[in-house]
N, CA, C and O atoms as a GROMACS GRO file, in nm:
protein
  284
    1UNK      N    1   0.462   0.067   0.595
    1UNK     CA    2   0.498   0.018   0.462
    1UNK      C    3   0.369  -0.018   0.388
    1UNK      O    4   0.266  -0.055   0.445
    2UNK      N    5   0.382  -0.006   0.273
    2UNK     CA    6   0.224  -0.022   0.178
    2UNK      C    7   0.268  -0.162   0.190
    2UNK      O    8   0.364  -0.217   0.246
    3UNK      N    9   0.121  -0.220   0.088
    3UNK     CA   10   0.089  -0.337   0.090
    3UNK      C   11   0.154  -0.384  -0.063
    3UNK      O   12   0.142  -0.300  -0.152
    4UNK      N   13   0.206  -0.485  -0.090
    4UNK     CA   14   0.269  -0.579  -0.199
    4UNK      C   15   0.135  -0.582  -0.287
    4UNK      O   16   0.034  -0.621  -0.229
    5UNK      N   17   0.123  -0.544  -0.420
    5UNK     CA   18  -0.040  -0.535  -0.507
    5UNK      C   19  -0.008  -0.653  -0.619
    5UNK      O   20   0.100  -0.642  -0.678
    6UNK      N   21  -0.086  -0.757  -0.650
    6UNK     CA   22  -0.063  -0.854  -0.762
    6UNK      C   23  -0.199  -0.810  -0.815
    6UNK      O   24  -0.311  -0.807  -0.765
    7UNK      N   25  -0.156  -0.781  -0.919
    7UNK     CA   26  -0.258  -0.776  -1.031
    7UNK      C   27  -0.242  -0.938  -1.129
    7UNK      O   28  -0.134  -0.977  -1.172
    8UNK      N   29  -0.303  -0.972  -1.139
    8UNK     CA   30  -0.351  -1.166  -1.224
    8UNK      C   31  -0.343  -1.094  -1.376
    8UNK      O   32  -0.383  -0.989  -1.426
    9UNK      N   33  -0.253  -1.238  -1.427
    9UNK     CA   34  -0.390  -1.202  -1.524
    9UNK      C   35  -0.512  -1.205  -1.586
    9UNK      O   36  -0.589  -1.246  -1.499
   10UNK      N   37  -0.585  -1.182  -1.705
   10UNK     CA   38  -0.690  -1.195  -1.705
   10UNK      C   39  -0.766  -1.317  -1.710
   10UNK      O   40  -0.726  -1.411  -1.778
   11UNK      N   41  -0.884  -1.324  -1.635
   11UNK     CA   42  -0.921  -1.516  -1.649
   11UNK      C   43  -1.025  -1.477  -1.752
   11UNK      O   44  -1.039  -1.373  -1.816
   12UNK      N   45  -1.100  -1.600  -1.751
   12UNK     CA   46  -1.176  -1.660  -1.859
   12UNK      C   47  -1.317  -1.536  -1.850
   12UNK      O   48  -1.389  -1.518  -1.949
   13UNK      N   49  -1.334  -1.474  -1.744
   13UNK     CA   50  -1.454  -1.380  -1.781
   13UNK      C   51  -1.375  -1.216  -1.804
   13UNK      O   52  -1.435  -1.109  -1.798
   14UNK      N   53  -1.236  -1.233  -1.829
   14UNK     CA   54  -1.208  -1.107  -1.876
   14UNK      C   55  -1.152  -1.048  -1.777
   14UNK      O   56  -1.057  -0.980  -1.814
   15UNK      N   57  -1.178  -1.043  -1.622
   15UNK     CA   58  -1.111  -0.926  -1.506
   15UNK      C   59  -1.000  -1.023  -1.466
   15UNK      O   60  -0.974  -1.141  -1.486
   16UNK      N   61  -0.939  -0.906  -1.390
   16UNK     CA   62  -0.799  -0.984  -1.388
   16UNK      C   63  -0.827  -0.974  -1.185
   16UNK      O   64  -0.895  -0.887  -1.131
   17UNK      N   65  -0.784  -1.042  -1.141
   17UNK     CA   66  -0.803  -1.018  -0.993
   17UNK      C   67  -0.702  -0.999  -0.920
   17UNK      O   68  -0.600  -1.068  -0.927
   18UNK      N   69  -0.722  -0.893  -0.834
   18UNK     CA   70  -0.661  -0.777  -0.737
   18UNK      C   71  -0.654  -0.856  -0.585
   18UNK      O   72  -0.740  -0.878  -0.500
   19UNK      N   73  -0.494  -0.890  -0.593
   19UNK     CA   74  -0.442  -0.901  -0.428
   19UNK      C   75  -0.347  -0.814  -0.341
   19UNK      O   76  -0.252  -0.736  -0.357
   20UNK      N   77  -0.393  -0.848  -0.279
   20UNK     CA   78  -0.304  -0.711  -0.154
   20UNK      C   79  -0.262  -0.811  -0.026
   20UNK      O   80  -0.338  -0.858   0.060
   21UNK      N   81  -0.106  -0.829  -0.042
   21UNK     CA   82  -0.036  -0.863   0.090
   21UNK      C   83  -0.103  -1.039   0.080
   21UNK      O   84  -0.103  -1.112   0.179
   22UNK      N   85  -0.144  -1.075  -0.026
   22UNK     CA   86  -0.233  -1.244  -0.028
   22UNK      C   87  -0.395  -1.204   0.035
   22UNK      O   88  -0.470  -1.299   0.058
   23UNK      N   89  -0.443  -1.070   0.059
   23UNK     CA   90  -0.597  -1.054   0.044
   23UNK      C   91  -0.624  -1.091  -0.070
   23UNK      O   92  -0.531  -1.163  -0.108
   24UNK      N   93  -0.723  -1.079  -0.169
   24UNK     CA   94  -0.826  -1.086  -0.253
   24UNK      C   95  -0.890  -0.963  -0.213
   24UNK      O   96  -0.945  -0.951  -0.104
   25UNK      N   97  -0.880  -0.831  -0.336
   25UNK     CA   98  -0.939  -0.711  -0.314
   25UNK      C   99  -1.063  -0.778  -0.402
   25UNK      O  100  -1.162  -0.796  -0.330
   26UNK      N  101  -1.078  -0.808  -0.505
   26UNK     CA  102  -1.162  -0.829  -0.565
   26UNK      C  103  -1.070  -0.853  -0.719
   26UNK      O  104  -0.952  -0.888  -0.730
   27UNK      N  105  -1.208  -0.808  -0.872
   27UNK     CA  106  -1.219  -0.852  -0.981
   27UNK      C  107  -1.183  -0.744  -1.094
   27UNK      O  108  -1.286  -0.713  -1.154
   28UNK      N  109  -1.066  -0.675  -1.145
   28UNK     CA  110  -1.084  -0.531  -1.214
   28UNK      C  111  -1.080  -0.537  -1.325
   28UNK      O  112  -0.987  -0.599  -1.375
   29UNK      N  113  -1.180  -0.474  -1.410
   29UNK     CA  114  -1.184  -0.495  -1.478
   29UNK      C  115  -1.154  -0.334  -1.612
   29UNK      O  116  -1.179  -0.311  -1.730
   30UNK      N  117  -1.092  -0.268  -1.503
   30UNK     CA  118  -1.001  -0.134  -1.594
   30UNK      C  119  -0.888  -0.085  -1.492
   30UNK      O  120  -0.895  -0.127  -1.377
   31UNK      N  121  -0.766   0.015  -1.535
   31UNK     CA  122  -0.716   0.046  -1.395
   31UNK      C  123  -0.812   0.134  -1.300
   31UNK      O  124  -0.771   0.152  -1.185
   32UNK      N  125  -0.960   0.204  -1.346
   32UNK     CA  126  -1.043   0.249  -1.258
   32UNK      C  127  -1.021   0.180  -1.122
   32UNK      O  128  -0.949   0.210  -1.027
   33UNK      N  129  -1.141   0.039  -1.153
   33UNK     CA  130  -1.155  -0.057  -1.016
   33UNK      C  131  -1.044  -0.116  -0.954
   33UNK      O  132  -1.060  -0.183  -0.852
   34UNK      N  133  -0.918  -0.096  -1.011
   34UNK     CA  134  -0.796  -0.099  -0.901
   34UNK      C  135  -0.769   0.017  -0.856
   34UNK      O  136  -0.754   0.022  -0.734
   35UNK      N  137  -0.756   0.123  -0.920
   35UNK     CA  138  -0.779   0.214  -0.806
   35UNK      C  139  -0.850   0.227  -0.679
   35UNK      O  140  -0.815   0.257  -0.565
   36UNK      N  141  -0.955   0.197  -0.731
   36UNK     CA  142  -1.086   0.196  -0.646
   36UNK      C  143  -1.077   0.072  -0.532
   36UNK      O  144  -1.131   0.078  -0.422
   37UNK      N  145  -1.017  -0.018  -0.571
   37UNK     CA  146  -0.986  -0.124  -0.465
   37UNK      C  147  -0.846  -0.125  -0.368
   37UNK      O  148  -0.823  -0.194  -0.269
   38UNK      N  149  -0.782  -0.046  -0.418
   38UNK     CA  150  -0.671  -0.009  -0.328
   38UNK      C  151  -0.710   0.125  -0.254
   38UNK      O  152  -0.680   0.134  -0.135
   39UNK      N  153  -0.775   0.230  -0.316
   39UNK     CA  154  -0.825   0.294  -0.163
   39UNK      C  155  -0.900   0.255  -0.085
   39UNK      O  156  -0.926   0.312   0.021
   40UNK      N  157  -0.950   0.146  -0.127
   40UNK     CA  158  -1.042   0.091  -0.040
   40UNK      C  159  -0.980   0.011   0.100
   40UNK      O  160  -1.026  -0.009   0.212
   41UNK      N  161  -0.847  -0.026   0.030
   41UNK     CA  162  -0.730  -0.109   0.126
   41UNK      C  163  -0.662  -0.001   0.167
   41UNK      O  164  -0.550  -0.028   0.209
   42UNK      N  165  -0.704   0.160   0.170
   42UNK     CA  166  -0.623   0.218   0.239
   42UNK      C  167  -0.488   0.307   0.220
   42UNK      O  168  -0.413   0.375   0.290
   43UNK      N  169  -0.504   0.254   0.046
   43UNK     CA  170  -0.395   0.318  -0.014
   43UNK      C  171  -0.474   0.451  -0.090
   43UNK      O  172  -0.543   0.428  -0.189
   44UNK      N  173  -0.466   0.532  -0.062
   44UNK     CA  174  -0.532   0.646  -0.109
   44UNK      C  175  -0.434   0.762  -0.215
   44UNK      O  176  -0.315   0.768  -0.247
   45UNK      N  177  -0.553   0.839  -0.242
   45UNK     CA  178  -0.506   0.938  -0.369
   45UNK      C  179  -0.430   0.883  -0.467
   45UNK      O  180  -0.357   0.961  -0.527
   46UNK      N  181  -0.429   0.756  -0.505
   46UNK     CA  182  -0.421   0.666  -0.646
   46UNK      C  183  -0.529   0.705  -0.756
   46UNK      O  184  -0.650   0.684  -0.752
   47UNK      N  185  -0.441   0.777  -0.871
   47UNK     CA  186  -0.510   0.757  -1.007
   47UNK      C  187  -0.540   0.668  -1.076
   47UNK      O  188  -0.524   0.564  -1.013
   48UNK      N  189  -0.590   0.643  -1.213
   48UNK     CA  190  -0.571   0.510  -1.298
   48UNK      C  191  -0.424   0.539  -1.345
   48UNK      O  192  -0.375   0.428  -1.362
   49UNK      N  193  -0.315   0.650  -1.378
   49UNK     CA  194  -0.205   0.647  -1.385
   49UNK      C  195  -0.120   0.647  -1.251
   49UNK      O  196  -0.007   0.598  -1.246
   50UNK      N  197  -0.171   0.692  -1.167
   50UNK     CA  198  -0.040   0.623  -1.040
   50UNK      C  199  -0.049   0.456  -0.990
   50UNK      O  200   0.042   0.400  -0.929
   51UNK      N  201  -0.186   0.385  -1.031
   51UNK     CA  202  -0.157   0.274  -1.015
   51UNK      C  203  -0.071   0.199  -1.188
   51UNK      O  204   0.002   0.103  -1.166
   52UNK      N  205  -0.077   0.221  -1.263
   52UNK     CA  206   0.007   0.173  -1.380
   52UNK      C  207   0.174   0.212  -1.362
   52UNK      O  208   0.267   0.156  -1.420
   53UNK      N  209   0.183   0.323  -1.265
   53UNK     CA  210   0.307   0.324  -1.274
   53UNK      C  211   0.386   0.319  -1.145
   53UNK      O  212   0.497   0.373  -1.142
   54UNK      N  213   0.338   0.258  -1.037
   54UNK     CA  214   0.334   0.248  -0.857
   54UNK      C  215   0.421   0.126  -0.847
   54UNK      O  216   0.375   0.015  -0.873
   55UNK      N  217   0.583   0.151  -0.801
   55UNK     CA  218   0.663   0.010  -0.796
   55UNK      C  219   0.568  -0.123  -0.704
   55UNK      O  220   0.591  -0.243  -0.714
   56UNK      N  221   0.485  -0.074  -0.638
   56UNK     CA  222   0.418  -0.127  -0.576
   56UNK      C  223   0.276  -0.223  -0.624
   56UNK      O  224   0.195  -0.284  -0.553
   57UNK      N  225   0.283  -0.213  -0.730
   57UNK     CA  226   0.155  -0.342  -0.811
   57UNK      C  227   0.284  -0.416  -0.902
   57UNK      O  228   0.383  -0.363  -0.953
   58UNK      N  229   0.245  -0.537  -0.899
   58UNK     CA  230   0.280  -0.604  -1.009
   58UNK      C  231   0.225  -0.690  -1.073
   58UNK      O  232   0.148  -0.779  -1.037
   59UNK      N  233   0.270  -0.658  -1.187
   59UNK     CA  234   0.159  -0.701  -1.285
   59UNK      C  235   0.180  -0.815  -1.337
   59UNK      O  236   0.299  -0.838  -1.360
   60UNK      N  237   0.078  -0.927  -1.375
   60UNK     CA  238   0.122  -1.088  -1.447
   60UNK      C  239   0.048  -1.104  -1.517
   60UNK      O  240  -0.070  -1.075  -1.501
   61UNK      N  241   0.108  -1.166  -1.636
   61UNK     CA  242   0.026  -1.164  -1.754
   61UNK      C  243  -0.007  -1.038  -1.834
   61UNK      O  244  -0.103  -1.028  -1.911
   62UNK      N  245   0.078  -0.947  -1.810
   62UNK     CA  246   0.055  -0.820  -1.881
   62UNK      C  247   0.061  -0.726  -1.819
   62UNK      O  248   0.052  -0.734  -1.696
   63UNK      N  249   0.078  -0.614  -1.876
   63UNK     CA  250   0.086  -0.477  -1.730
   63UNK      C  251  -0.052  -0.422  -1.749
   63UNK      O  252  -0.156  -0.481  -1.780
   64UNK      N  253  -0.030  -0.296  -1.724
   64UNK     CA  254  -0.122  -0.213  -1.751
   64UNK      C  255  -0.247  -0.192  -1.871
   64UNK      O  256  -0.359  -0.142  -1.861
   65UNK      N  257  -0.193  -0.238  -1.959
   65UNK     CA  258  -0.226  -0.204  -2.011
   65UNK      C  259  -0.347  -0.300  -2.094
   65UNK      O  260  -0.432  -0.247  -2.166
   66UNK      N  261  -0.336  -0.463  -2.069
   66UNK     CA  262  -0.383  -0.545  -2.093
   66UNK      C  263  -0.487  -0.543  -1.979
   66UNK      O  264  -0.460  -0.557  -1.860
   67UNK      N  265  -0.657  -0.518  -2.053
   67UNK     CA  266  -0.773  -0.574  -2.000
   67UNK      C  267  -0.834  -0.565  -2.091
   67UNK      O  268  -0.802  -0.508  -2.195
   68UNK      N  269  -1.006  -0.657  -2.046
   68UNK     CA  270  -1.100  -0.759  -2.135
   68UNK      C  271  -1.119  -0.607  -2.211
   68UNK      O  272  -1.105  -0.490  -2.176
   69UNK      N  273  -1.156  -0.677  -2.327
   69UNK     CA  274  -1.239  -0.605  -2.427
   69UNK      C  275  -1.377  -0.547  -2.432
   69UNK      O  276  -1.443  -0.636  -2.485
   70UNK      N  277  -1.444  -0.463  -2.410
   70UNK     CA  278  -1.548  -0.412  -2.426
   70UNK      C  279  -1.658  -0.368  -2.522
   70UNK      O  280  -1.627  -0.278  -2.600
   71UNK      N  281  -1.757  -0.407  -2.527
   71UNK     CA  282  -1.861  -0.471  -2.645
   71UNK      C  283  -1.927  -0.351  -2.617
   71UNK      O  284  -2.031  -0.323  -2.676
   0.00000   0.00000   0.00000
């Protein structure tokens, strides 16, 4: 069985932070680096669109589509 994905929402420096099963993958700050942090946990061949649409993340404070702004 995959792992339960909480995506946060965004804190005060903008990334929203990535848990798996109550790990701490880390800090993402596009759906790139969640991708990138769930194959890293093993969940592989994830796009930036198969993680936005994977019953398996859930999202707080916004889905997908909400991250920091870029200067």
């Amino acid at each position: 069985m995959a792992a339960r994905v909480i995506v946060d929402p965004p804190g005060e420096g903008g990334g929203r932070r990535v848990r798996a099963d109550g790990t701490t993958l880390g800090t993402a700050y596009s759906p790139h680096d969640l991708a990138v942090f769930l194959e890293r946990a093993g969940m592989e061949g994830l796009d930036e669109l198969d993680v936005a649409m994977s019953p398996l993340v859930e999202w707080h404070g916004g889905g997908p589509e909400v991250w920091p702004a870029t200067d």
